[in-house]
mmCIF file of the C-alpha atoms, coordinates in Angstrom:
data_MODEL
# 
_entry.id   MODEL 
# 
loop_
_atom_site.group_PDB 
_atom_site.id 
_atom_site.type_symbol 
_atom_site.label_atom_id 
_atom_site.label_alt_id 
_atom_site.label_comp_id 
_atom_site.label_asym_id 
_atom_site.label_entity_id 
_atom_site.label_seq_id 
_atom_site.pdbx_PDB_ins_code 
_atom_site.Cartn_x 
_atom_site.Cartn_y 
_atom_site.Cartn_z 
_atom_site.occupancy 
_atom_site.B_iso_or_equiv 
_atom_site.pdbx_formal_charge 
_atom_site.auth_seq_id 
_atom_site.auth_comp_id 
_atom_site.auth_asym_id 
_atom_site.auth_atom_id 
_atom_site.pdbx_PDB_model_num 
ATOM 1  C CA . UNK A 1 1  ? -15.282 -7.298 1.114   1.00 0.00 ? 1  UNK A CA 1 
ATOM 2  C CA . UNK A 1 2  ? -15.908 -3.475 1.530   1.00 0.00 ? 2  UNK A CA 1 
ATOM 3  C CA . UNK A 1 3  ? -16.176 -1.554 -1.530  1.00 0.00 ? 3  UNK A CA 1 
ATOM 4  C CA . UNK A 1 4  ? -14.495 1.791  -1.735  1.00 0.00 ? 4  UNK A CA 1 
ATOM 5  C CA . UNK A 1 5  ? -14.761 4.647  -4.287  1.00 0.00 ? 5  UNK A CA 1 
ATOM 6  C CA . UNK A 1 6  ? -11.569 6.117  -5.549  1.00 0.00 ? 6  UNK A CA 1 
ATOM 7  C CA . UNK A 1 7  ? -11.133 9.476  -7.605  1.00 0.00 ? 7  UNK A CA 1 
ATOM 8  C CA . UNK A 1 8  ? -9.830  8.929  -11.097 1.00 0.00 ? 8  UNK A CA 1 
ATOM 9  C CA . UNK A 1 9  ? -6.175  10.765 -9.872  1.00 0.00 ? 9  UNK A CA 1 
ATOM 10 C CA . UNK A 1 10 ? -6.276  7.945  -7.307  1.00 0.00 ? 10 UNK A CA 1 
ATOM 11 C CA . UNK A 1 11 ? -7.024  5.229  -10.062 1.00 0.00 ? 11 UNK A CA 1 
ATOM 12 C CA . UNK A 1 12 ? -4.245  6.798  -12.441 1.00 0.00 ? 12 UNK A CA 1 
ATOM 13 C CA . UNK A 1 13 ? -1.682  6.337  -9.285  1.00 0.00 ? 13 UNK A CA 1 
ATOM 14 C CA . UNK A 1 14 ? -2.271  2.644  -8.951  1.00 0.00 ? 14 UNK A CA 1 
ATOM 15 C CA . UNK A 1 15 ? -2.105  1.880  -12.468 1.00 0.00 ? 15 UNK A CA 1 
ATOM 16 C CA . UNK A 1 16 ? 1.433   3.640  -12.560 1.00 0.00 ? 16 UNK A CA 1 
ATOM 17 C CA . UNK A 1 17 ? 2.395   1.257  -9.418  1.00 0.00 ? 17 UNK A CA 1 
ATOM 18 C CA . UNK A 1 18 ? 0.718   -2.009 -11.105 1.00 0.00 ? 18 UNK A CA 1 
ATOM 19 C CA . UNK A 1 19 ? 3.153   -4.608 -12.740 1.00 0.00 ? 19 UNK A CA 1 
ATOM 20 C CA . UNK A 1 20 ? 1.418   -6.366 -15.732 1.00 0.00 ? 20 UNK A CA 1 
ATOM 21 C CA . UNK A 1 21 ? -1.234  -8.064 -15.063 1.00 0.00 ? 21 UNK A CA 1 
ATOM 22 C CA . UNK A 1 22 ? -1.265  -7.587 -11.227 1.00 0.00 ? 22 UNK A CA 1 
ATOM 23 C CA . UNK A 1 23 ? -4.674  -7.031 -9.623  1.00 0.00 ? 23 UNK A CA 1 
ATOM 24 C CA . UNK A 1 24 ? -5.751  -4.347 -7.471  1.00 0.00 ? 24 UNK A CA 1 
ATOM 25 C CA . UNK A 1 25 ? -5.780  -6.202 -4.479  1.00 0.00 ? 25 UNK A CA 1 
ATOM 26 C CA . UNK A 1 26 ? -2.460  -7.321 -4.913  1.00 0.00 ? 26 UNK A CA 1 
ATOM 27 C CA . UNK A 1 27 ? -0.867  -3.823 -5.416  1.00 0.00 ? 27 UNK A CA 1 
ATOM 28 C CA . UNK A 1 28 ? -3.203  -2.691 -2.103  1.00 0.00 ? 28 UNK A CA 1 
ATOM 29 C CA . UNK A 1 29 ? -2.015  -5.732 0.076   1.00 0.00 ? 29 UNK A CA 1 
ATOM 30 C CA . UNK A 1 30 ? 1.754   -4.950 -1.086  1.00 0.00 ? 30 UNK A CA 1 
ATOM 31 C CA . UNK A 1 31 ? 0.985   -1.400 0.055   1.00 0.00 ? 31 UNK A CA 1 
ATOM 32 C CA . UNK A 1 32 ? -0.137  -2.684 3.442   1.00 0.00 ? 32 UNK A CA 1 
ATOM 33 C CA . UNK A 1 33 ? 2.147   -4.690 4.151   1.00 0.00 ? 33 UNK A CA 1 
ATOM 34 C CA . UNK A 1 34 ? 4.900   -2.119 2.813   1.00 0.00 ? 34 UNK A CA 1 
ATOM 35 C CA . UNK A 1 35 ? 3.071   0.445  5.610   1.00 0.00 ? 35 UNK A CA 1 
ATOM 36 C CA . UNK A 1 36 ? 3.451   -1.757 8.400   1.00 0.00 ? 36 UNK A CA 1 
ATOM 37 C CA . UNK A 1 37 ? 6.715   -3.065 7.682   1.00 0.00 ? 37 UNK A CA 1 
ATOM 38 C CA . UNK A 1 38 ? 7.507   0.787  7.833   1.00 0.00 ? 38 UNK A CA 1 
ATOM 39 C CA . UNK A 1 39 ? 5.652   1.267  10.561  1.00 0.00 ? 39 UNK A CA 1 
ATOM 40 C CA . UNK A 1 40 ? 7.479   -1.716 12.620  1.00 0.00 ? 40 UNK A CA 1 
ATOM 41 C CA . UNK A 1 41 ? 10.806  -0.401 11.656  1.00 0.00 ? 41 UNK A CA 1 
ATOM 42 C CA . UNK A 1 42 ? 9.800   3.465  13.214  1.00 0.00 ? 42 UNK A CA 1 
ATOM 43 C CA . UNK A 1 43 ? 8.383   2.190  16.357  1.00 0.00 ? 43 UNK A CA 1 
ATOM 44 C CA . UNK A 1 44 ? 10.877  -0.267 17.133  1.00 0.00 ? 44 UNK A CA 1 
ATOM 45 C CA . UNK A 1 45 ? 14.342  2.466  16.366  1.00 0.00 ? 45 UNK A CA 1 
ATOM 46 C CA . UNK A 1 46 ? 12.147  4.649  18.372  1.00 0.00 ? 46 UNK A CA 1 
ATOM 47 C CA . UNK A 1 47 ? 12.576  2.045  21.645  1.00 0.00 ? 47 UNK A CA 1 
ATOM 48 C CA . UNK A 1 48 ? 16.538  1.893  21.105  1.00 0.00 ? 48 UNK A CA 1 
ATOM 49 C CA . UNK A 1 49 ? 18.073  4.495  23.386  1.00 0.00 ? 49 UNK A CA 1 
# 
């Protein structure tokens, strides 16, 4: 797995988005997949006419 280098402002944010004991790459895979459900939902009302 890549390793990436956050600034401590970055750090901060997750920690106010963690629940508990939830890891890092739990919060970052529940961001993902909150992205490209978001992302789904744009391009697909975009194809409606």
């Amino acid at each position: 797995m890549p390793e990436v280098e956050l600034s401590e402002q970055t750090v901060a944010r997750l920690d106010s988005l963690r629940e508990e004991d939830e890891s890092y790459d739990e919060l970052v895979e529940e961001l993902i997949n909150i992205y490209e459900a978001e992302e789904l939902t744009l391009f697909h009302s975009g194809d409606e006419v």
